[in-house]
KEBAZA-960433 format. One record per residue (C-alpha): residue in three letters; z, x, y. Coordinates in Angstrom, 2 decimals. Layout:
REM residues N
REC   loke        pz        px        py
REC    ALA         Z         X         Y
...
***
This chain:
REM residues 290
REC   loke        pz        px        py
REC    UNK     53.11     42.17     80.73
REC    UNK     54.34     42.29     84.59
REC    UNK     57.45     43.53     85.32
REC    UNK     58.48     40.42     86.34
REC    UNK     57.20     38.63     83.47
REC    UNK     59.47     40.89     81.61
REC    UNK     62.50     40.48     83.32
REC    UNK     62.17     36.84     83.16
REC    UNK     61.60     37.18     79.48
REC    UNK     65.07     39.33     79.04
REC    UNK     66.94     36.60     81.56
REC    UNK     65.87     33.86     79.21
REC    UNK     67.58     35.53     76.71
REC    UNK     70.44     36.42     78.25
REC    UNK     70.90     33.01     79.39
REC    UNK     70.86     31.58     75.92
REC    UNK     73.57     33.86     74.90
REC    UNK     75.42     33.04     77.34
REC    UNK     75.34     29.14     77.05
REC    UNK     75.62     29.76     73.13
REC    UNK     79.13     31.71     74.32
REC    UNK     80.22     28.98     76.33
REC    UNK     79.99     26.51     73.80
REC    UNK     81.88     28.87     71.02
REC    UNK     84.86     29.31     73.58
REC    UNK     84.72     25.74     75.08
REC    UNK     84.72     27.10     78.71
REC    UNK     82.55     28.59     81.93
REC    UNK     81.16     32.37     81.20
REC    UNK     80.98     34.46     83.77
REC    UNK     80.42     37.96     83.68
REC    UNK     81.72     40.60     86.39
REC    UNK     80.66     44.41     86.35
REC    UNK     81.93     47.15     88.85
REC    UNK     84.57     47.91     91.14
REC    UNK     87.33     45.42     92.43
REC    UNK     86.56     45.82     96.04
REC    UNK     87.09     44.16     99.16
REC    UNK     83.47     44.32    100.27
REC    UNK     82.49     42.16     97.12
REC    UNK     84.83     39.54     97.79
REC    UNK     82.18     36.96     99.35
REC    UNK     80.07     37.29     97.18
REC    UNK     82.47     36.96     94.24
REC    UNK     84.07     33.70     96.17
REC    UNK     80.67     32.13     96.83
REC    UNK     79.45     33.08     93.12
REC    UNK     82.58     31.07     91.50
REC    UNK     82.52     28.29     93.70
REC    UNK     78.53     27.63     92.67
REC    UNK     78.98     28.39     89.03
REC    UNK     82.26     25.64     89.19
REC    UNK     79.83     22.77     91.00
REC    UNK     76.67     23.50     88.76
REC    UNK     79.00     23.03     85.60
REC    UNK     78.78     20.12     83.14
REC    UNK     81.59     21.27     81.65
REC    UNK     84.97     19.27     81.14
REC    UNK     87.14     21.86     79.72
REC    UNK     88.31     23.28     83.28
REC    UNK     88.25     26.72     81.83
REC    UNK     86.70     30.15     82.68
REC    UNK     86.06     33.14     80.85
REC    UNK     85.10     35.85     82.42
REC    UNK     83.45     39.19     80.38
REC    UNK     85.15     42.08     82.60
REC    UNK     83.58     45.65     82.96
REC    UNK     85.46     48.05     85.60
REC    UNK     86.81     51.42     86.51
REC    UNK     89.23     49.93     88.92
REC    UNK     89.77     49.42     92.62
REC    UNK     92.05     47.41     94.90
REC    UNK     95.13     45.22     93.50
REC    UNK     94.77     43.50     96.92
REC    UNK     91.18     42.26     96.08
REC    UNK     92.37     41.09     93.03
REC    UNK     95.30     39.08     93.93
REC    UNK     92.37     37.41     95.66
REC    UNK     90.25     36.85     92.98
REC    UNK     92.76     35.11     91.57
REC    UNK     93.32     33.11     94.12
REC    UNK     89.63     32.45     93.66
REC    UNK     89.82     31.40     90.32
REC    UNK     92.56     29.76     89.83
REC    UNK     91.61     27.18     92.42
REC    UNK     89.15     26.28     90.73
REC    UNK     90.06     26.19     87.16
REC    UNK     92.99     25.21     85.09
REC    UNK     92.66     28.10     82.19
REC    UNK     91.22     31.69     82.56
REC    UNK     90.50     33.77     80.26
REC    UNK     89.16     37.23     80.57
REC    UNK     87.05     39.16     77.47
REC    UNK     87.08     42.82     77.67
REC    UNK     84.12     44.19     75.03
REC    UNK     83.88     47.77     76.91
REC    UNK     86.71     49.03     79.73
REC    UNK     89.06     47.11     82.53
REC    UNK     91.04     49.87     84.22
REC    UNK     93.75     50.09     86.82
REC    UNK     93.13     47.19     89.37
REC    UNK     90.58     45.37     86.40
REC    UNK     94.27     45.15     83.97
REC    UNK     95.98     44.37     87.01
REC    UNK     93.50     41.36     87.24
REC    UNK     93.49     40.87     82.76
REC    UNK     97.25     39.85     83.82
REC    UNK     96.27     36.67     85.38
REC    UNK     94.85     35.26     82.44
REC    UNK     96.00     32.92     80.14
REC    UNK     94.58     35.07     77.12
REC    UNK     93.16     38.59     77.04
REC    UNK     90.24     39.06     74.63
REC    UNK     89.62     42.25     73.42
REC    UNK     88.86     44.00     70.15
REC    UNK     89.44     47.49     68.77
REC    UNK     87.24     49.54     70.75
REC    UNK     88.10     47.74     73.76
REC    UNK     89.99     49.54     76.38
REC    UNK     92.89     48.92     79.35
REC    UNK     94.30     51.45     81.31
REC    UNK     97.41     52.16     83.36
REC    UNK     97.73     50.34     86.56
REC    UNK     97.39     52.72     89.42
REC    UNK     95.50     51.15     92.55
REC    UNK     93.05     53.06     94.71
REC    UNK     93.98     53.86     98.01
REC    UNK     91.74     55.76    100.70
REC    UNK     92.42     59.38    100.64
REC    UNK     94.70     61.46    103.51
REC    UNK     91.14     62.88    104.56
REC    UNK     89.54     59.63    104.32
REC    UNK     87.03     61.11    102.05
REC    UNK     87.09     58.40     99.36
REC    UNK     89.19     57.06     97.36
REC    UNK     92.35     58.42     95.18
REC    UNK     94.88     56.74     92.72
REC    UNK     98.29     56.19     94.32
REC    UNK    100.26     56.76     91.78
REC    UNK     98.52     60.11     91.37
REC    UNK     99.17     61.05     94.49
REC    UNK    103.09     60.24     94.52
REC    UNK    103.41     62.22     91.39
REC    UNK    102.26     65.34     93.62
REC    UNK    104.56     64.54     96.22
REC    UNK    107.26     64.14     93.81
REC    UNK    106.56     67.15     91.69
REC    UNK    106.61     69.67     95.08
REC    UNK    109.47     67.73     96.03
REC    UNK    111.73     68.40     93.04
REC    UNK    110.62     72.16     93.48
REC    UNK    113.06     75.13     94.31
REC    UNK    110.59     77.02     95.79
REC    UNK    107.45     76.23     97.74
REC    UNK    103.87     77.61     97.25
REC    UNK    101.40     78.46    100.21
REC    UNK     99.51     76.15     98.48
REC    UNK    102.27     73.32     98.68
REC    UNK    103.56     73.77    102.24
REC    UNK     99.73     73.37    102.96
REC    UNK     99.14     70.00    101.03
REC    UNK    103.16     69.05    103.05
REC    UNK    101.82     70.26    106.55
REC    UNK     98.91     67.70    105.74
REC    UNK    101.08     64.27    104.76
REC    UNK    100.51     61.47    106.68
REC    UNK    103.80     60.04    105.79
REC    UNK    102.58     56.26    106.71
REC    UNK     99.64     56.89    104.29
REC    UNK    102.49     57.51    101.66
REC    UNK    104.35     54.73    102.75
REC    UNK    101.04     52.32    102.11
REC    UNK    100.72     54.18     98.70
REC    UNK    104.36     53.35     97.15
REC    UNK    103.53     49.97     99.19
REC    UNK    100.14     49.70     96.47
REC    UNK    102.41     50.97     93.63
REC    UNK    104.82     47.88     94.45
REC    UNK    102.47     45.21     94.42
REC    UNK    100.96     46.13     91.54
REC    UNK    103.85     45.96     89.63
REC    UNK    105.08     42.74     91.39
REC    UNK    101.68     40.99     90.85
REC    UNK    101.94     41.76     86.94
REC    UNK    105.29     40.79     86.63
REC    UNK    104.61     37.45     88.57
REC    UNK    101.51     36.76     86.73
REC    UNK    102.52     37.43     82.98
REC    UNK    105.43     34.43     83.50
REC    UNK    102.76     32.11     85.53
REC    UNK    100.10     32.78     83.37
REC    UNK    100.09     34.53     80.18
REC    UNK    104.07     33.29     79.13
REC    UNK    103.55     29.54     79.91
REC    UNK    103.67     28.85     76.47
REC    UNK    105.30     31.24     74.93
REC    UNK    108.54     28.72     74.31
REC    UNK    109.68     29.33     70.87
REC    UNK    110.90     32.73     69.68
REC    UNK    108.73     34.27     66.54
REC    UNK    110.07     37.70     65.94
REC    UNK    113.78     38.36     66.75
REC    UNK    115.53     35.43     66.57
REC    UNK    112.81     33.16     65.11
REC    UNK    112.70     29.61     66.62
REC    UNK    115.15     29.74     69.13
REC    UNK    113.90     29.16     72.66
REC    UNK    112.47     31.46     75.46
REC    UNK    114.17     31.57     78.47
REC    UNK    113.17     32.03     82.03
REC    UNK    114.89     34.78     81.95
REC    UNK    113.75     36.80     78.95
REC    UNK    110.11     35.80     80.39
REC    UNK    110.62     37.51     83.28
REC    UNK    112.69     40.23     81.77
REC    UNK    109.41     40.76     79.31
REC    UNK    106.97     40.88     82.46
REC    UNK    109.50     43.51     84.39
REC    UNK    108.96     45.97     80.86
REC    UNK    105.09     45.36     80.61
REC    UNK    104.65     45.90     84.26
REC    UNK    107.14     49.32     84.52
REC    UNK    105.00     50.77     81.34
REC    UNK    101.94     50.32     82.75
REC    UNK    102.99     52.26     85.87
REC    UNK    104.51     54.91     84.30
REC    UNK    101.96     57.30     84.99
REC    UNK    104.57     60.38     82.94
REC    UNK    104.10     58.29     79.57
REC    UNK    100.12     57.86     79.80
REC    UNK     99.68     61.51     81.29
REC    UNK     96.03     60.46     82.71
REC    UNK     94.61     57.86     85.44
REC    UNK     92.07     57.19     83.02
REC    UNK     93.94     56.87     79.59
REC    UNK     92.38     54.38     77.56
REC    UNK     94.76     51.91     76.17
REC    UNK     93.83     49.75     73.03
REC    UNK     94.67     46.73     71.58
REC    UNK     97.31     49.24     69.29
REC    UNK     98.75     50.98     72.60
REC    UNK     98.74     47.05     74.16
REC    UNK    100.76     45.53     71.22
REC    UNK    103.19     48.46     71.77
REC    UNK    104.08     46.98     75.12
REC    UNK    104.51     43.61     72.60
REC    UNK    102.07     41.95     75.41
REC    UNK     99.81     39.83     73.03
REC    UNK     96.14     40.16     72.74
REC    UNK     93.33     37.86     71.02
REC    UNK     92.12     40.38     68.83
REC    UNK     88.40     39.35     68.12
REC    UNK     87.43     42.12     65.76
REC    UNK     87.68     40.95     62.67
REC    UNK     86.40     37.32     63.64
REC    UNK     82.69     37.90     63.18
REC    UNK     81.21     35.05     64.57
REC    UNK     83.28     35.38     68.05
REC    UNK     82.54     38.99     68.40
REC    UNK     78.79     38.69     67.48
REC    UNK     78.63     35.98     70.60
REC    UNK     80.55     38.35     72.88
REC    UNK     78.74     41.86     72.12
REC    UNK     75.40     39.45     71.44
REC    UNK     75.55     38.67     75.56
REC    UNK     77.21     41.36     76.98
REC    UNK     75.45     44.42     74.96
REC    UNK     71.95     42.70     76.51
REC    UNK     73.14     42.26     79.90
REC    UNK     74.94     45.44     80.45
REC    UNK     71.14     47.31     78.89
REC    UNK     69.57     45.54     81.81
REC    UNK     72.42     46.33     84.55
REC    UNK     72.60     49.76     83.30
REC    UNK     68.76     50.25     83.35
REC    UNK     68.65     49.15     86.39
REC    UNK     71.42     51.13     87.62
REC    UNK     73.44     48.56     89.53
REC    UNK     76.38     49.20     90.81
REC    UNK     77.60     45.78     91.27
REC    UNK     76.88     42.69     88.96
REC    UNK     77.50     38.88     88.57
REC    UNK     76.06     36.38     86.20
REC    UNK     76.45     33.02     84.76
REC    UNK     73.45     31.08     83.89
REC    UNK     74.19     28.76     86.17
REC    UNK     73.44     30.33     89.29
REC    UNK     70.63     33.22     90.47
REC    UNK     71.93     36.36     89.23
REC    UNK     73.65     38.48     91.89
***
């Protein structure tokens, strides 16, 4: 077989799953793999817009499968923009990891799918390095700054990491750390609260304010942040750590026919991205893969 009878072979596949998906969740399926960033925002835009005009679907909602390490909290404010202008309901299905700026973006949605061995992680954007080597996590680097700060007595090693602060870099970082926290907080009431009305635990029944919406947001949003209770950039925060934060979570892995469909297309696909060793991925089969 050619290797492009092959790969047409494994799409055809793929693209059953995926339509056999849709139809289980009653919505678009879309799946998004690698970094949040700014470069990929065209192509992201464009990919949405075609999968929204090639649907036959009336349900006016999206889920999309969501595999990152993180990125920029600005590019995902516009993603959302992105998506919501086009659909009514989104819904985002973690199977494997959505760190930093990917939970930033989870917040958006009207329900987060995971299941046990699905991870989160704190919500620490990446910002470009003082050196402009790469990339770093803000909230990282204000820790440092704050740690040799608070000290009585400064190193060699400190006065040289001082000597080299760009303090407007700094400024831009606590800038990140701010939106961040502002997006989640307006996002959870928006999105993920609009129908939490009634009351189930304390106080059973009685209604949900505006108030105590926002109020639940503000705690959800601060814990994520808080890089001193997570210790680690890249902890990996499950649907026990979630709960914790009482932010709720559609729990899929006990419901075997829901998490066969999800691991049944996403399992295959990520094989072939992986393989393949692509940085960057899109699919729905309604458009050309990306």
């Amino acid at each position: 077989m050619k290797p492009e009878d092959l790969d047409q072979s494994i799409f055809s596949h793929i693209h059953e799953k995926a339509r056999e998906l849709e139809d289980l969740l009653n919505s678009d399926v879309v799946c998004y793999y690698g970094d949040i960033n700014p470069g990929y925002f065209r192509l992201f835009r464009n990919f949405i817009e075609e999968v929204k005009q090639n649907s036959q679907r009336e349900d006016d909602t999206l889920s999309i499968i969501l595999r990152t390490a993180g990125g920029s909290a600005e590019t995902a404010e516009r993603y959302v923009t992105v998506v919501r202008h086009h659909y009514t309901t989104v819904n985002f299905i973690v199977p494997d990891i959505a760190m930093s700026a990917g939970t930033i973006f989870c917040m958006s949605g009207d329900h987060i799918y995971m299941d046990y061995s699905s991870s989160l992680g704190p919500i620490d954007p990446q910002v470009l390095a003082p050196d402009g080597s790469g990339y770093v996590a803000a909230l990282g680097y204000l820790d440092k700054v704050e740690e040799i700060s608070s000290k009585a007595e400064l190193s060699p090693s400190d006065v040289v990491f001082l000597n080299k602060l760009d303090l407007a870099k700094l400024a831009l970082y606590e800038q990140a750390k701010n939106l961040s926290i502002d997006l989640l907080k307006r996002w959870l009431v928006q999105y993920k609260f609009k129908n939490w009305n009634v009351h189930r635990t304390s106080n059973p029944g009685t209604p949900v304010t505006d108030d105590e919406k926002e109020q639940r947001a503000a705690e959800i949003a601060e814990a994520l942040s808080d890089n001193k209770r997570w210790h680690s950039h890249g902890r990996s925060l499950d649907t026990q750590k979630i709960r914790q934060l009482r932010l709720e979570i559609c729990d899929y892995s006990d419901k075997t026919e829901v998490r066969n469909a999800i691991r049944g297309y996403n399992d295959l696909l990520t094989a072939y991205t992986d393989r393949m060793r692509y940085p960057f991925y899109l699919h729905s089969h309604l458009t050309e893969h990306v």
